[in-house]
C-alpha positions in Angstrom: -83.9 -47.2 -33.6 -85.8 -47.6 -36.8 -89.6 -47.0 -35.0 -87.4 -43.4 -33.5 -86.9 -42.8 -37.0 -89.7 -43.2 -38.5 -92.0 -41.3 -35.7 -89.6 -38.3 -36.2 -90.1 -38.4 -39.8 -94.3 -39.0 -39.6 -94.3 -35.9 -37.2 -91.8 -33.6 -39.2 -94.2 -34.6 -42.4 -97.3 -34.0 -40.8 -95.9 -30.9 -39.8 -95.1 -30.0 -43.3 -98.3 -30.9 -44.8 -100.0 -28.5 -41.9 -98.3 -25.8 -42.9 -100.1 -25.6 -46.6 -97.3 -24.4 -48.7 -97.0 -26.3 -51.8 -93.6 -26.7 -51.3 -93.7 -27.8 -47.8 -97.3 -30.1 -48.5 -95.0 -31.7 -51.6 -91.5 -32.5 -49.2 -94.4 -33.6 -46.4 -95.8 -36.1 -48.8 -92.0 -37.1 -49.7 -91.2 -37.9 -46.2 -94.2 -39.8 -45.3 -93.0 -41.7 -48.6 -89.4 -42.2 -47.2 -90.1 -44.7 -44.5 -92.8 -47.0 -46.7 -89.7 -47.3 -49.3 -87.2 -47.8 -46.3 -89.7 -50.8 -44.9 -89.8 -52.2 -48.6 -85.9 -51.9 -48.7 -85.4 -54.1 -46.0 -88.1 -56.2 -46.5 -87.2 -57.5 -49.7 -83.2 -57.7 -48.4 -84.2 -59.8 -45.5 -86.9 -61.8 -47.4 -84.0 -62.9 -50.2 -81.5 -63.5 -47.3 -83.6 -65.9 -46.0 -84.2 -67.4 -49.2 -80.6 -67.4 -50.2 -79.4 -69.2 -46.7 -82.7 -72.1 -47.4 -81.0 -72.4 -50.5 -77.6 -72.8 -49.1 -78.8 -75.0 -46.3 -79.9 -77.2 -49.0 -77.2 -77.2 -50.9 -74.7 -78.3 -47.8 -77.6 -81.1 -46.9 -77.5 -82.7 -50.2 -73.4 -82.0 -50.5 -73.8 -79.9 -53.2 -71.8 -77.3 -52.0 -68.9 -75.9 -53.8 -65.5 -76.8 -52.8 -63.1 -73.9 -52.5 -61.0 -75.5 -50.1 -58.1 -76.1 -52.1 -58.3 -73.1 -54.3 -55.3 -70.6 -53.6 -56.0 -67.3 -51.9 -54.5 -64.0 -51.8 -53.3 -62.4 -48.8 -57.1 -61.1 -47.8 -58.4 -64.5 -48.1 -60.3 -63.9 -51.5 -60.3 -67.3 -54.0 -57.2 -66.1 -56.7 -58.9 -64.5 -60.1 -57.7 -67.2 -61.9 -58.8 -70.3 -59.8 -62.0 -68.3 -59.6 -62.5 -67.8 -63.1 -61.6 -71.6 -63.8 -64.0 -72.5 -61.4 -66.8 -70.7 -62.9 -65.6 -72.4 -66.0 -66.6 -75.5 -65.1 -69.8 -74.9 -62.9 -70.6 -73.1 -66.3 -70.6 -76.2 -67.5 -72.9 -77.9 -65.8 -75.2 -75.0 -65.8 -75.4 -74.9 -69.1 -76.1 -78.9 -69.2 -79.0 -78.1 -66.7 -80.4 -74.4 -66.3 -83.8 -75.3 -65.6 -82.3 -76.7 -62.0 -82.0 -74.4 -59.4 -78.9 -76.2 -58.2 -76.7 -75.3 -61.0 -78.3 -72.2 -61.1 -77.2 -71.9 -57.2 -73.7 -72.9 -57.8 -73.4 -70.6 -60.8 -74.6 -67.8 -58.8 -71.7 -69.0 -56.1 -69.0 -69.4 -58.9 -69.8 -65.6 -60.6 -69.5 -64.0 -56.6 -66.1 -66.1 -56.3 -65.0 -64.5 -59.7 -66.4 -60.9 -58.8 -69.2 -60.4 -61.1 -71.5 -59.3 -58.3 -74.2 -58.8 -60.5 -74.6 -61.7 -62.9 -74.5 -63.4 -59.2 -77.3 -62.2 -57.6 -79.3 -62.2 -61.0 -78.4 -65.9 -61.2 -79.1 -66.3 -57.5 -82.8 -64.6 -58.0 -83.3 -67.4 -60.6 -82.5 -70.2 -58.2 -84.7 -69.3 -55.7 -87.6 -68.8 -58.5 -86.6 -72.2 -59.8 -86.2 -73.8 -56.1 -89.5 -72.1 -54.7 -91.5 -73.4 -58.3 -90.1 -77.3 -57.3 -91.3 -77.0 -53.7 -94.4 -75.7 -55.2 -94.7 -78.8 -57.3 -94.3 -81.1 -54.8 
């Protein structure tokens, strides 16, 4: 569907760019642009997937894993604000005994997604994988 796409777009670009108007030679540029960015987009998504779920495969190998088990839920199955934010209150803990490890950086990232700050997760996620990828490097 994607390779449809993108041919559609390359020929109504070239098109465009034929045609010699600067308006039209300015949107033909613009939507030979579109797919390149739409390629990056899901490159980079994918490629930090797949670094997120070695990551998680990891952490479950080595039983690191946080335990929300026993936490109560609300009737859609999310971890209750409160147990969540007590949660993160303890990973925090650790983290801030270790955050040069990528495993408390991990869990962290796992304890702000439970509590619903999306963002400080995957920031704190991005630094795991930076600090996982540099150990591996190391050897």
């Amino acid at each position: 569907m994607m390779a449809f796409y993108f041919l559609l777009l390359g020929r109504e670009a070239l098109d465009m760019i034929h045609d010699g108007r600067p308006a039209f030679l300015g949107f033909g540029i613009g939507l030979l642009l579109l797919p390149l960015v739409g390629v990056w987009v899901v490159y980079s998504t994918l490629r930090a997937a797949l670094a997120h779920q070695r990551l998680a495969r990891r952490m479950h190998d080595e039983g690191g894993e946080l335990d929300t088990s026993g936490l109560p839920r609300d009737r859609r199955g999310r971890i209750d604000r409160d147990a969540a934010v007590a949660l993160f209150e303890q990973v925090k803990a650790e983290w801030e005994a270790d955050p040069e490890n990528w495993r408390t950086n991990y869990r962290a990232a796992r304890a702000y997604d439970y509590a619903g700050d999306r963002t400080r997760a995957r920031e704190t996620m991005r630094r795991a994988v930076e600090l996982e990828r540099a150990e591996r490097t190391r050897g």
